[in-house]
N, C-alpha and C positions, 0 to 999 in steps of 0.2 A: 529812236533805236528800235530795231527788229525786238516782238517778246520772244525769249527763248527759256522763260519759267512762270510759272503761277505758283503763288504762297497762299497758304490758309491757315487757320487758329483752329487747331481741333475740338472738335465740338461732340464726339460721337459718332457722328453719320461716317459711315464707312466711305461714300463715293464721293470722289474729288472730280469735276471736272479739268480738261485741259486741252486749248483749243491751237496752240503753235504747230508748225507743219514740221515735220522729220525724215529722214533719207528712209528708217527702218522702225520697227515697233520697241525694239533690243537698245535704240538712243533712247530713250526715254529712262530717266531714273526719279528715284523719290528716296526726301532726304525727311528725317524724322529729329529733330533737335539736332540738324548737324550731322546724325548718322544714317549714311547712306545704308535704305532695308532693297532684301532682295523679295525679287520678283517669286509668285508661286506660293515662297514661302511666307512673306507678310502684306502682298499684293494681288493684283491679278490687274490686267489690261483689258478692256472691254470697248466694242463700239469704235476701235481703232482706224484712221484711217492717215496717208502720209500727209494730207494736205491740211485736215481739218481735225487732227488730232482724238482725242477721246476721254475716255473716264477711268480713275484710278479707284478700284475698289478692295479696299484691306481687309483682311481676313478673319476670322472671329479669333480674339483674345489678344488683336494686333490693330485696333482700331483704339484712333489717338483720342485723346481729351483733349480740352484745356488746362491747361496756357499750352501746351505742345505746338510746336509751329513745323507745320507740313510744306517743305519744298517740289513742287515737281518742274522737272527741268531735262531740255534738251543737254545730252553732251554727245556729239555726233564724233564718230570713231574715224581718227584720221590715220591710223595705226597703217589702213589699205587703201588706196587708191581706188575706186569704186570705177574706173574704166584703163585701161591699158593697150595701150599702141603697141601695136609692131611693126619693126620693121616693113615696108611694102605695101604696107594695109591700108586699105581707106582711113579716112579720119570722117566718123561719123558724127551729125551734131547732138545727139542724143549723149554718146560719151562725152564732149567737149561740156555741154548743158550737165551730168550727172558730177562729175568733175568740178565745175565749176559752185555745182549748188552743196555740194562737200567741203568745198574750201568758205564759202560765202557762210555756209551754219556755224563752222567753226568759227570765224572770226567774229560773229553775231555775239558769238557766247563768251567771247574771250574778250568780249569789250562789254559786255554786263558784266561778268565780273570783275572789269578793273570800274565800274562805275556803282559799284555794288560795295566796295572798300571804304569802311569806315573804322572808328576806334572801336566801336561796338558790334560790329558782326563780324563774322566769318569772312573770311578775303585776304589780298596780298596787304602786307606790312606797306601802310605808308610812313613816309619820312620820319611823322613824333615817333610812332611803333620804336621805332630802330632809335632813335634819340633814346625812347627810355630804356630803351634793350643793352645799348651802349653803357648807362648807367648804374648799370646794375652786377654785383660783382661775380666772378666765377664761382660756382657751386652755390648760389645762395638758393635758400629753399625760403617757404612761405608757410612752412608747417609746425616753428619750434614753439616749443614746450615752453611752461613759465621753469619749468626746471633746468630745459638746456638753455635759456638764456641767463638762468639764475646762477648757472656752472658757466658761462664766459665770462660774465661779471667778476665772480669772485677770481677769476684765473689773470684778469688785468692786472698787471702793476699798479697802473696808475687811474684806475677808474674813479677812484674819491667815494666810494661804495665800502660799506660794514660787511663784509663777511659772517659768514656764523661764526668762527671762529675771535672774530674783532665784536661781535656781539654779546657771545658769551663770557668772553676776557670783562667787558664792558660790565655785563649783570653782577660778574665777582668784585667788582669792584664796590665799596661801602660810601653811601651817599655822602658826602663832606670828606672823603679821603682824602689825601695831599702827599704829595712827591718830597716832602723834605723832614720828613721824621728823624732824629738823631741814634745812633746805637743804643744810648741810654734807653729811650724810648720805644723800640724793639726790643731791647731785652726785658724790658720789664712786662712787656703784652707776653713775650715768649712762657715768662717765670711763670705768670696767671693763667696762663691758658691749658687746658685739661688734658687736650689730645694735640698738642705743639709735634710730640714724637721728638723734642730735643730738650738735652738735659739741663736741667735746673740748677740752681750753683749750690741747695741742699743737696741735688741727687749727684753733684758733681763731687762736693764735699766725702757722702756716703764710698762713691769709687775710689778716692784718693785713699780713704782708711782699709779698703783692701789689700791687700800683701799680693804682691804676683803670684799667679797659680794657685792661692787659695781658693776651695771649694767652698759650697753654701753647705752648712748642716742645718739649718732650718727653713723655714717658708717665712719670710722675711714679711711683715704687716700682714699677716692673712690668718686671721683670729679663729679661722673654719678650716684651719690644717692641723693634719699631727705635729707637734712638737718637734719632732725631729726623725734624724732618719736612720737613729739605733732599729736591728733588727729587719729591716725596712728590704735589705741586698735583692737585687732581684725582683722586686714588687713595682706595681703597678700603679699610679691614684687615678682612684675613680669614688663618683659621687655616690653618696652613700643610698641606702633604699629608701631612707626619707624626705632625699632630696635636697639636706639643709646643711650639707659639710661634705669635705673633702677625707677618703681615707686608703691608704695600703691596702691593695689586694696580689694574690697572684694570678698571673695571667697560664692559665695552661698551654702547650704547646701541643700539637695534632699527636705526638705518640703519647700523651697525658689523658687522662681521667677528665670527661666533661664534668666539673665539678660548681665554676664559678658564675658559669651561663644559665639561670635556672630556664631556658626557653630558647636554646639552640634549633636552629635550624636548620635543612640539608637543602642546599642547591642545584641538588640532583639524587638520583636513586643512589639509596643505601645496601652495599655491594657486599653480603660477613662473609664471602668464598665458602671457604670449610669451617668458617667458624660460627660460634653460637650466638645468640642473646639472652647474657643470664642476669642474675642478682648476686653480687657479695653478703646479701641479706640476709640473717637467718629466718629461714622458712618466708622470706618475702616473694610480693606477687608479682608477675609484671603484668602490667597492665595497658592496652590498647586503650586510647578512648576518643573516637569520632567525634566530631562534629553535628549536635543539629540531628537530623535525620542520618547522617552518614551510618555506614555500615563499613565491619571490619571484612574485606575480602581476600578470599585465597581464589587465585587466577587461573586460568587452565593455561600450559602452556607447551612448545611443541606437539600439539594436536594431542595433548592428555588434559582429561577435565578434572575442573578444580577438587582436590580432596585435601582435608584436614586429618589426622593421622593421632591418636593416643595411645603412645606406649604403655608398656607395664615397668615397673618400677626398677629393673635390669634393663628397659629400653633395648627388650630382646623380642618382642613381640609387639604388636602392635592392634587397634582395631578404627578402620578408615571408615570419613563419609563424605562421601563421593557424588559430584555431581551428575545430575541426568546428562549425558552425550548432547555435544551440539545439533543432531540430527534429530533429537525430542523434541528441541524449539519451547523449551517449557524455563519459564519464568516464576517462580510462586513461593510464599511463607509460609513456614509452621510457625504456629505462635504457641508455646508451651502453656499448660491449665498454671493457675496460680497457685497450687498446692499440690500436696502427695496423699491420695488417698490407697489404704493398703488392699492391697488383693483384687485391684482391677485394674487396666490393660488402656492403653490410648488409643481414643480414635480423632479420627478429623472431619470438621463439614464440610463443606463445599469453598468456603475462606482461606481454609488451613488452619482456625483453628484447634486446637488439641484438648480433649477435656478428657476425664477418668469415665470408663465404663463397665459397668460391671459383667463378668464374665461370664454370669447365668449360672445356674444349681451345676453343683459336679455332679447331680443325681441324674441321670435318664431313665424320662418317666416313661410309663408306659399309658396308654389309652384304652379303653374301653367306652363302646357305643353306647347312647340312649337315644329316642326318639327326637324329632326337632321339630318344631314348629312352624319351619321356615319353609318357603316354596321349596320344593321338590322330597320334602323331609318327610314325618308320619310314620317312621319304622326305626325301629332299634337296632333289627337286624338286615343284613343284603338277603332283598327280595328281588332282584331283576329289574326291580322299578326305580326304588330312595336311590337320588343321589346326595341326599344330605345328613349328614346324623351331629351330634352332639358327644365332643369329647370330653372325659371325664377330667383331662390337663392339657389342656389348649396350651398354645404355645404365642408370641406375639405375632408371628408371621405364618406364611406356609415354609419358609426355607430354615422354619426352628423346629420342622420335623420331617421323618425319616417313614415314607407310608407306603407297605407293600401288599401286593392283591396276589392271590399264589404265587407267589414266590419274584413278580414283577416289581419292582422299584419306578415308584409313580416319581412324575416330575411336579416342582414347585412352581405355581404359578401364580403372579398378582391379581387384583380385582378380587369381583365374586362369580364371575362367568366364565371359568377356562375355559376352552379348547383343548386341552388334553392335560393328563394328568387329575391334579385336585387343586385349590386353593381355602383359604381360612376365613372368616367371615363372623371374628369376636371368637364367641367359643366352638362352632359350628366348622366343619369341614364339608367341602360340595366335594365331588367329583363329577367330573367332563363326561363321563358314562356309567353310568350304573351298573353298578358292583353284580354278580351272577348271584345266583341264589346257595346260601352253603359256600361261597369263594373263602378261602383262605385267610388272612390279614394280619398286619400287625404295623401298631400306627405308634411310633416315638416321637416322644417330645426331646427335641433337643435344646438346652442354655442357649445355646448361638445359632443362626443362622449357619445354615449351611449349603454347600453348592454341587446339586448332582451333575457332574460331565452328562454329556452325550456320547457314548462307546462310540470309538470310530470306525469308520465303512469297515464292514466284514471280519469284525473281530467278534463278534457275539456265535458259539457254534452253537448247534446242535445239544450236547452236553450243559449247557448253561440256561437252557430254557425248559424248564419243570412240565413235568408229561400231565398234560391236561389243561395248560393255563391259558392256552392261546384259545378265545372265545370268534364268537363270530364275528363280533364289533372290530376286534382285532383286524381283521381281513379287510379290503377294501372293495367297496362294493361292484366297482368297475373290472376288479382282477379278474383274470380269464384262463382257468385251471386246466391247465393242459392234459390229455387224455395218456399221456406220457408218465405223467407223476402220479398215475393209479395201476396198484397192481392188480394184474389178470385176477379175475374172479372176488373182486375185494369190496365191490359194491354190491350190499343184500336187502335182500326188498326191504328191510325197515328204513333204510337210507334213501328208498325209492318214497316220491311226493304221489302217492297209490289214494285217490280220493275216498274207499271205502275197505275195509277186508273183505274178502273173499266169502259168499254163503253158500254153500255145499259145494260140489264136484265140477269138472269138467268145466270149471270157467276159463278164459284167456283175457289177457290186457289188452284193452279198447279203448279208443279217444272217444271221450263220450263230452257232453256238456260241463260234464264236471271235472274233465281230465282224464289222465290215466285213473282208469277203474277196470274191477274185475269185473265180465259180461258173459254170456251163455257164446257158448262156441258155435261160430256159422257152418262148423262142419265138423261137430263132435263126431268121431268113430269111436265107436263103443262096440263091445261081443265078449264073448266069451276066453280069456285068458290075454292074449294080446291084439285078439282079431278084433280088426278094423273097419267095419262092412255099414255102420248103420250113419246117416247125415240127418241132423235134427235142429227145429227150426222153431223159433215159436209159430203160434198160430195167431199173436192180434199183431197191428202196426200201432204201437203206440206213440211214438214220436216222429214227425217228418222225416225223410228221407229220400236223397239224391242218388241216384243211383250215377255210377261215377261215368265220367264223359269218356268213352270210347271202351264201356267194358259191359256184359251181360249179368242179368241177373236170375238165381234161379231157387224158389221154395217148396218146398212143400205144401200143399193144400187139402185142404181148404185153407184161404188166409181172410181173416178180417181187419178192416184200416178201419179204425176208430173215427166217430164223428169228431171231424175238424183237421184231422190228420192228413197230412199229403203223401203221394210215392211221386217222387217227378222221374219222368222216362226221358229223356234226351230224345232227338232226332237220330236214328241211326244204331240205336241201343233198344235191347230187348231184358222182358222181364218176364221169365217163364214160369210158369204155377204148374209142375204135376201134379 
């Protein structure tokens, strides 16, 4: 027979050769346990040719193992005629030959495969196949359960099989039992037996001596009951709190007093509308009491936060404490001091909690300087220099006193190095600048801390600042006094920075080496009454001198320049000596 497939054991290697001839590259298939893989995607065809066939090479994550058994195999597609006549037309032998090698593959492969048919592989049904296919019933499967067969079993009539049922009847039954026991012999196991649940011929006896429609007035053998059930109407039995008897109780009814449930519970929220929770108690308390860590809470609710509320004894007034806003975001406890000490105030640490403090002297002392030993100190009094002195009653902090410089109200500040203002340093007070000499003052000690504001923008006028107290320190050194904020004729030479005073007459202001100073006039006129007539000069040059670029000069002489002294003349510039 023609080959029209080659088989392999996968081993790994990806490339299969395959050497049978084919019409097309597209006949060629490959089968992987039986399932035909497609081309591309678990293949590829390589080295192809129609007469000499080629190589099958699988693709990575698609390359078989063993035992995997690889088919590749011709099935040439008979679906189209691979040459077609027409009418009139030659008949070519190429068509007749392409034609005929289409029918010839085909029938190649359809005779391997019937010679390919066995019980054990893939192929047409031979004869046993269909024998045993024959004997086998409709719907039968090859998957049941020891359960579904153990459910047909028991469903037989006549299987000769124990059911659970015929099992468990079986286990009730008592080893040496026997089918012919007499009534006598039942009734007597009945009489002896504890929990029969059928009556005895005493207990039968007991009902006969009952009268129709009599009631029980007692708890018949039950040694742990009341006696009887005078008084009783209405009530309840329930076991007692010690657990060891039976006794009458009444049971309350929901419009009734919780009275019998020492430990009732609620199901859901307890709803009082407009009513109260009080006590029948005289002067009794009620009392909340958590659990454990629990805490008793009052809730905030439609967007109002939680407050607790203590009237006054008319519950005509009231005074609330009220939770921080949920916008505070704050969480935290006060935890109360453990006692009451008299005539001091609560404060709290940084925990919450509260302890007694005391409220500091009702006195407010006053201060008085002495010299201090401390850097910047050495004076009793404001010299322009001390910024440190020694107070006569210091106070614990700076903000436990009240300290004014003409009429200025100094700010509190921490440490020992302020920045402005003063701070405290044990008994010592610094100040940030050094007090004027003769300044004003007055320094209190306050019991308590206390807190200067900062006046806000432009509320400080005119009126409230003490004439004379604004010093230079005050002012900042970069400010730039506008020529606007000085009245005409208001600055007098003592306010002028004038490097020496004036020595006799006829002097004028000169920039000299040393500043403005008063100098002898380059053109004093002097005479008699207001006349103007005379120009005077000295007569040595004692200090160098430029004479200015693009201007004349002119003396009187004789003139002498001192040794080492210069006159410089410019290019272009004269300096005349009459």
């Amino acid at each position: 027979m023609a080959t029209t497939f080659v088989e392999y054991t996968g081993d790994g290697n990806a490339t299969k050769a395959f050497s049978f001839p084919s019409i097309q590259e597209s006949d060629v298939k490959v089968e992987v346990d039986g399932v035909t893989k497609t081309t591309s995607t678990h293949y590829n065809i390589t080295s192809y040719t129609t007469t000499g066939g080629g190589n099958v090479v699988f693709t990575a994550g698609n390359i078989p193992t063993s035992p995997a058994k690889i088919r590749i195999l011709r099935d040439t597609n008979v679906d189209v005629a691979k040459a077609t006549y027409v009418a009139g037309s030659s008949v070519k032998a190429a068509d007749l030959n392409a034609n005929h090698e289409q029918l010839l593959f085909a029938a190649q492969e359809e005779q391997n495969n019937l010679a390919s048919v066995t019980t054990t592989s893939p192929g047409l049904m031979t004869a046993a196949d269909k024998t045993k296919l024959d004997g086998i019933e409709t719907a039968a499967t090859a998957d049941q359960t020891a359960s579904e067969i153990r459910t047909l079993v028991e469903s037989a009539s006549d299987s000769n099989v124990f059911t659970d049922a015929d099992h468990s009847k079986l286990n009730a039954i008592e080893a040496g039992a026997t089918a012919d026991q007499t009534a006598s012999e039942i009734r007597t196991l009945v009489d002896n037996a504890s929990d029969s649940n059928v009556f005895t011929d005493a207990e039968k006896s007991k009902l006969a001596g009952i009268s129709a429609g009599a009631g029980a007035t007692t708890f018949a053998n039950l040694s742990d009951t009341p006696a009887n059930f005078t008084g009783a109407a209405g009530k309840t039995v329930k076991v007692n709190s010690s657990g060891n008897a039976l006794e009458f109780v009444t049971v309350t009814t929901p419009t009734q007093d919780i009275v019998d449930d020492t430990t009732p519970q609620l199901g859901g929220n307890l709803d009082v509308q407009t009513n109260e929770i009080t006590t029948s108690t005289t002067n009794g308390n009620i009392k909340v009491t958590p659990n454990g860590t629990g805490v008793v809470e009052i809730k905030g609710a439609g967007g109002a936060d939680g407050t607790l509320q203590l009237n006054c004894s008319a519950n005509s007034h009231g005074v609330k404490i009220k939770s921080p806003p949920h916008s505070a975001a704050q969480s935290y406890t006060l935890t109360l001091p453990s006692n009451i000490v008299n005539g001091q105030f609560l404060k709290t640490d940084s925990n919450g909690n509260l302890s007694w403090a005391a409220a500091g002297s009702q006195t407010i002392a006053i201060n008085t300087l002495s010299s201090s030993s401390g850097s910047g100190g050495g004076s009793a009094t404001f010299n322009g220099s001390a910024t440190r002195f020694t107070l006569s009653n210091p106070g614990s902090n700076a903000q436990a006193h009240l300290v004014s410089i003409n009429g200025v109200i100094q700010k509190p500040n921490s440490g020992t190095s302020p920045s402005e203002g003063f701070a405290i340093d044990g008994n010592d007070i610094i100040f940030a600048s050094a007090p004027a000499s003769g300044a004003d003052f007055f320094i209190l000690t306050i019991g308590l801390a206390i807190s200067i504001n900062t006046p806000a923008d432009d509320t400080v006028t005119s009126a409230k600042i003490v004439d004379g107290t604004i010093v230079n320190a005050d002012i900042n050194a970069s400010a730039a006094i506008a020529g606007s904020k000085l009245a005409d004729d208001s600055v007098t030479e003592a306010k002028l920075d004038i490097y020496a005073a004036p020595s006799g007459t006829d002097k004028v202001l000169g920039y000299t080496s040393n500043g403005m100073e008063w100098v002898e006039s380059a053109a004093g006129a002097t005479g008699g009454g207001t006349d103007k007539i005379f120009w005077e000069n000295g007569q040595t040059v004692t200090t160098n001198y430029t004479i200015t670029n693009g201007y004349n000069a002119m003396s009187a002489g004789p003139v002498t320049i001192n040794n080492g002294v210069a006159v410089t003349i410019g290019t272009g510039e004269n300096w005349t000596i009459v």
